[in-house]
TORPA-631189 format. One record per atom (N, C-alpha, C): atom name; residue number from 1; x, y, z; residue in three letters. Coordinates in steps of 0.1 Angstrom, whole numbers. Each point is the difference from the previous one (the first is absolute). Layout:
// residues N
+-------+------+-------+-------+-------+------+
| vexke | nudo |     X |     Y |     Z | rogu |
+-------+------+-------+-------+-------+------+
|    CA |  NUM |     X |     Y |     Z |  ALA |
...
+-------+------+-------+-------+-------+------+
This chain:
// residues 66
+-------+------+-------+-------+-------+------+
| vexke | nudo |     X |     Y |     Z | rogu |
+-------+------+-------+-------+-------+------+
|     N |    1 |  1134 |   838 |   874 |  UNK |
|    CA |    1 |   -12 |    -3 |    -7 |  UNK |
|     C |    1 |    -8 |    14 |    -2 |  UNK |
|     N |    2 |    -4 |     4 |   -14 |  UNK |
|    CA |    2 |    -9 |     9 |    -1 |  UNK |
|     C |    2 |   -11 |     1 |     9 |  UNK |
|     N |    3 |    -6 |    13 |     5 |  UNK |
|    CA |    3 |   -14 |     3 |     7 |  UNK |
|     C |    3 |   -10 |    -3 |   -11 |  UNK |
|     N |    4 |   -10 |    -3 |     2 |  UNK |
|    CA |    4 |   -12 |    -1 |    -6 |  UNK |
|     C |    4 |    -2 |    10 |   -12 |  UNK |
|     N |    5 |     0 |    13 |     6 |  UNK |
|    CA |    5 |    -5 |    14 |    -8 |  UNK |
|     C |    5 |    11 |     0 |    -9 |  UNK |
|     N |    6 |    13 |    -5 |     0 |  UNK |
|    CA |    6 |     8 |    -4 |   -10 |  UNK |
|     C |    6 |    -5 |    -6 |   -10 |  UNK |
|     N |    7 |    -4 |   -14 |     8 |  UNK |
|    CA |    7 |    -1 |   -11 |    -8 |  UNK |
|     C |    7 |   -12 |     7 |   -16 |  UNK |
|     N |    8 |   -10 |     5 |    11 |  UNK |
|    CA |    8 |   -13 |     3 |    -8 |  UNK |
|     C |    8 |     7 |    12 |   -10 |  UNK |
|     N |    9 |     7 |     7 |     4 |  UNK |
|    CA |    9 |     4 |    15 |    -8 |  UNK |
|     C |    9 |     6 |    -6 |   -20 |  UNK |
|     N |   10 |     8 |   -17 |     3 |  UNK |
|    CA |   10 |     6 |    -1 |    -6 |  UNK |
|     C |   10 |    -8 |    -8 |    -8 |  UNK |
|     N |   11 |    -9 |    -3 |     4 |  UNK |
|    CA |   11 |   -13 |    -9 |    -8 |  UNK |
|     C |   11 |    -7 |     7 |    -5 |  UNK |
|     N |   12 |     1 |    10 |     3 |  UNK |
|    CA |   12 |    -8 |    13 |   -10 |  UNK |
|     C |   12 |     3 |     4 |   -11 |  UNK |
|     N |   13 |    15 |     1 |     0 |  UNK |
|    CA |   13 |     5 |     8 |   -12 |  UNK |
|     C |   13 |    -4 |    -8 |   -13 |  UNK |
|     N |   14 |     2 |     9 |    -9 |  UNK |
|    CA |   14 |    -8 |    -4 |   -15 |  UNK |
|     C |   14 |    20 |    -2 |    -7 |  UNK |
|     N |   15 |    -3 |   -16 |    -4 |  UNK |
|    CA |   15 |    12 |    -3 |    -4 |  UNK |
|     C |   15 |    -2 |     4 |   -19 |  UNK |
|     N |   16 |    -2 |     8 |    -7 |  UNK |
|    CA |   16 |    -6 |     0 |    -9 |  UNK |
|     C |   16 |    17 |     7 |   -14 |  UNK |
|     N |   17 |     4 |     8 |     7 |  UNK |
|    CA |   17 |    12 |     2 |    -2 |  UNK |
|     C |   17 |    12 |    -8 |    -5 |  UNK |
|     N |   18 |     9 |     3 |    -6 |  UNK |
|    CA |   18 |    10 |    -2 |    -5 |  UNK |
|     C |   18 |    14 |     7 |     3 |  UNK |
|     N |   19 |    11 |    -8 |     3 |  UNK |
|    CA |   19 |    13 |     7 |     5 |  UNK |
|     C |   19 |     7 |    -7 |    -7 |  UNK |
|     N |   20 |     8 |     3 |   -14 |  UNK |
|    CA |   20 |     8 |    -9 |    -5 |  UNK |
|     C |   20 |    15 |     8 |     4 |  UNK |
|     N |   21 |    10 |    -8 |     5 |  UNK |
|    CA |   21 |    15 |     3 |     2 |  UNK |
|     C |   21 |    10 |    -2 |    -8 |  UNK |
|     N |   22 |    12 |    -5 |    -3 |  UNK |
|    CA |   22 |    10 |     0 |    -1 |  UNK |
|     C |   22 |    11 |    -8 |     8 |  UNK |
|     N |   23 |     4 |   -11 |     4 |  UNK |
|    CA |   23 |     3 |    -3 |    10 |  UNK |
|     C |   23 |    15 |    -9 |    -4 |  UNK |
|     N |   24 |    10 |     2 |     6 |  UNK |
|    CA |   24 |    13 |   -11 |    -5 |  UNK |
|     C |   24 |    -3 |   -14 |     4 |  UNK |
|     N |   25 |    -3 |   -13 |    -9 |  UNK |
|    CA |   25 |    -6 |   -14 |     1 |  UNK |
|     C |   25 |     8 |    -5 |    12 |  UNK |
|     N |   26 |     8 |     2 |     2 |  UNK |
|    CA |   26 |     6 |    -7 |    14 |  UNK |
|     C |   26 |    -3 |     7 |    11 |  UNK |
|     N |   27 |    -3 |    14 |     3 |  UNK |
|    CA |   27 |    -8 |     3 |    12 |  UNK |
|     C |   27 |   -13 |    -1 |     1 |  UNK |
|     N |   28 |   -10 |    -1 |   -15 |  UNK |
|    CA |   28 |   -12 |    -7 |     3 |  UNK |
|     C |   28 |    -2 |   -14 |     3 |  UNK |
|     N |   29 |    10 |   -10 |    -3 |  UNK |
|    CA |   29 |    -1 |   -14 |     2 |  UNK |
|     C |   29 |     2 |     0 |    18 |  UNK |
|     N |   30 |    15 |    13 |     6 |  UNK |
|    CA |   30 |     0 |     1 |    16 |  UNK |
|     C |   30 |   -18 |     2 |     6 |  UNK |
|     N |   31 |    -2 |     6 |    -9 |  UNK |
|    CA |   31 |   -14 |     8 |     9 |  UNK |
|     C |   31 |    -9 |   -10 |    -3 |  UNK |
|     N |   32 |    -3 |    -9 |    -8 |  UNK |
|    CA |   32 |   -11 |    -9 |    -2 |  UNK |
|     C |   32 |     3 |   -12 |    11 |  UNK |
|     N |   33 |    15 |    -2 |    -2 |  UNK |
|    CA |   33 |     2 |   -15 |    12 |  UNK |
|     C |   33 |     0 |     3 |    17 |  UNK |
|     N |   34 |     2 |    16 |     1 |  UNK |
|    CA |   34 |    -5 |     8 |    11 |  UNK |
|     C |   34 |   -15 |    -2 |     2 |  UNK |
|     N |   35 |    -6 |     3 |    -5 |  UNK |
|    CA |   35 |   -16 |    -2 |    -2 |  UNK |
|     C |   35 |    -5 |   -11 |     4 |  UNK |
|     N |   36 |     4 |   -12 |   -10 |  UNK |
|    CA |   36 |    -2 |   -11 |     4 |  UNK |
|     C |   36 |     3 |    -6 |    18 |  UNK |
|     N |   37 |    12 |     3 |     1 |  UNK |
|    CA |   37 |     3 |    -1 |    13 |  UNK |
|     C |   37 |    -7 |     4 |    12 |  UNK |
|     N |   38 |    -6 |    11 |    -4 |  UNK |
|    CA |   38 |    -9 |     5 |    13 |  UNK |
|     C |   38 |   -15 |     2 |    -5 |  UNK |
|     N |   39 |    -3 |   -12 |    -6 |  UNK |
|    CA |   39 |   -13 |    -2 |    -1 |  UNK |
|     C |   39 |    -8 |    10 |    -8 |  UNK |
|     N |   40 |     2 |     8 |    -6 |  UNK |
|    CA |   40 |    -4 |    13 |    -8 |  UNK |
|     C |   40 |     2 |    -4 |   -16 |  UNK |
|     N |   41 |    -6 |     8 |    -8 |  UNK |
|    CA |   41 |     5 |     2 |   -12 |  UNK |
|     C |   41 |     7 |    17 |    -5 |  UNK |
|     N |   42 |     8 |     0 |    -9 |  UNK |
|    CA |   42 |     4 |    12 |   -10 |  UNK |
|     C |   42 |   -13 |    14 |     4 |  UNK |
|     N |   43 |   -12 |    -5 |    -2 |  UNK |
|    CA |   43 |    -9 |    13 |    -4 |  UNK |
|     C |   43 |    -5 |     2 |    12 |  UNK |
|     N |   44 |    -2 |    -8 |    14 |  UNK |
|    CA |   44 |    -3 |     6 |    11 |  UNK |
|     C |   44 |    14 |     2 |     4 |  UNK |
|     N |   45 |    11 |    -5 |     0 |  UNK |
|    CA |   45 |    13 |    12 |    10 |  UNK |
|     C |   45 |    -3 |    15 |   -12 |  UNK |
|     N |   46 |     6 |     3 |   -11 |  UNK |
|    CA |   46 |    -5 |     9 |    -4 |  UNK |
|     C |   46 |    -8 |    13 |     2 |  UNK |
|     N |   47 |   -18 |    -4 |     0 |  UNK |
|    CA |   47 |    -3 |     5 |     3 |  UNK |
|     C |   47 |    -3 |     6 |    22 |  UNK |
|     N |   48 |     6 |    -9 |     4 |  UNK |
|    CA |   48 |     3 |     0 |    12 |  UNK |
|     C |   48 |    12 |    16 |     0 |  UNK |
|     N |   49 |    12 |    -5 |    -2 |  UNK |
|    CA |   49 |    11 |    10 |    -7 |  UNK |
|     C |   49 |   -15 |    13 |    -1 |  UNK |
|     N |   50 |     2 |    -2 |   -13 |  UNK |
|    CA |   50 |    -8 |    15 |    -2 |  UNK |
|     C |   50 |   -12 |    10 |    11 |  UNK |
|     N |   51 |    -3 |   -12 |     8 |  UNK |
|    CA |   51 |   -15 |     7 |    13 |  UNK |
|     C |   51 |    11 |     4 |     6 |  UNK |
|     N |   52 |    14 |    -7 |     8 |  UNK |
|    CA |   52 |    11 |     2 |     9 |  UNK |
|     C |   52 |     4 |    18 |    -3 |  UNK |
|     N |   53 |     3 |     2 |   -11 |  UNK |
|    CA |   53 |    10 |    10 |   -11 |  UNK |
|     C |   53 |   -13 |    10 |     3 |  UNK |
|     N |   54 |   -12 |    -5 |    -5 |  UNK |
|    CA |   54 |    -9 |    19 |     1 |  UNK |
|     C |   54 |    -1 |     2 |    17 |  UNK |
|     N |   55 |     1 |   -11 |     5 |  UNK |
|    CA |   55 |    -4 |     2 |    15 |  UNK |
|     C |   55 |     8 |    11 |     9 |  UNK |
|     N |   56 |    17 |    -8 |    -7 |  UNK |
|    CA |   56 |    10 |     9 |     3 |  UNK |
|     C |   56 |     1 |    16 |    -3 |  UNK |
|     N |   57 |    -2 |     4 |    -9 |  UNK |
|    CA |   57 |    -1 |    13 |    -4 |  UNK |
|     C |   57 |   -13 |     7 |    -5 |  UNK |
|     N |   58 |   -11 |    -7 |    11 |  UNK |
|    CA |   58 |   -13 |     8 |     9 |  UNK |
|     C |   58 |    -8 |     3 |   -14 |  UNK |
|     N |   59 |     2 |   -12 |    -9 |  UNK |
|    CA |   59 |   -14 |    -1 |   -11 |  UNK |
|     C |   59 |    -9 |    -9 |     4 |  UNK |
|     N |   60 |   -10 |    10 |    -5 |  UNK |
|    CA |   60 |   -14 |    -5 |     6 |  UNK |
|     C |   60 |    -9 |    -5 |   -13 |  UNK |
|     N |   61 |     0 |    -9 |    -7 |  UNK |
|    CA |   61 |    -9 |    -4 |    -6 |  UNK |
|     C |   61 |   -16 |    -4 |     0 |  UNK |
|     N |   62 |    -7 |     0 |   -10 |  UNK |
|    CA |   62 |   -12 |   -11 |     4 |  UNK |
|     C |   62 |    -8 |    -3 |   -14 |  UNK |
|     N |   63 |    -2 |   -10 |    -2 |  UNK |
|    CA |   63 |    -9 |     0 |   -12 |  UNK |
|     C |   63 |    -4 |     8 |    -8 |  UNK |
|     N |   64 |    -3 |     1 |   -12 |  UNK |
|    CA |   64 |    -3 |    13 |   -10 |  UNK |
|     C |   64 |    10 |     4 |    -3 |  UNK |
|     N |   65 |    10 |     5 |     9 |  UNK |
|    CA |   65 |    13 |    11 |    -3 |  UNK |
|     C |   65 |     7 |    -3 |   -15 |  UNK |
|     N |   66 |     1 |    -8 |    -8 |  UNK |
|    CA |   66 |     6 |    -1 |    -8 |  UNK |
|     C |   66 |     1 |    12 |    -9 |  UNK |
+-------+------+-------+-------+-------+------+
């Protein structure tokens, strides 16, 4: 289970953005029935993925930066 200061970090973010991909229809149909299965949707694992990925290689984000 997330910490709080997680929880609150990710209530923050300004979902205002746009990420369009590319994706082969039968690995996004895997990733959507994935989703489903653990209670989540497509745009929160995603953006989850992406906080994971800057975390990993010590980006530091915050609001404004765009």
């Amino acid at each position: 289970m997330r910490n709080k200061a997680a929880v609150n970090e990710v209530m923050a973010e300004d979902r205002t953005a746009r990420l369009t991909i590319l994706i082969d229809p039968d690995k996004k149909k895997a990733f959507e029935d994935l989703c489903t299965r653990l209670d989540t949707n497509p745009s929160q694992a995603i953006r989850q993925m992406i906080r994971e990925f800057l975390a990993e290689h010590n980006v530091v984000w915050k609001k404004g930066d765009a």
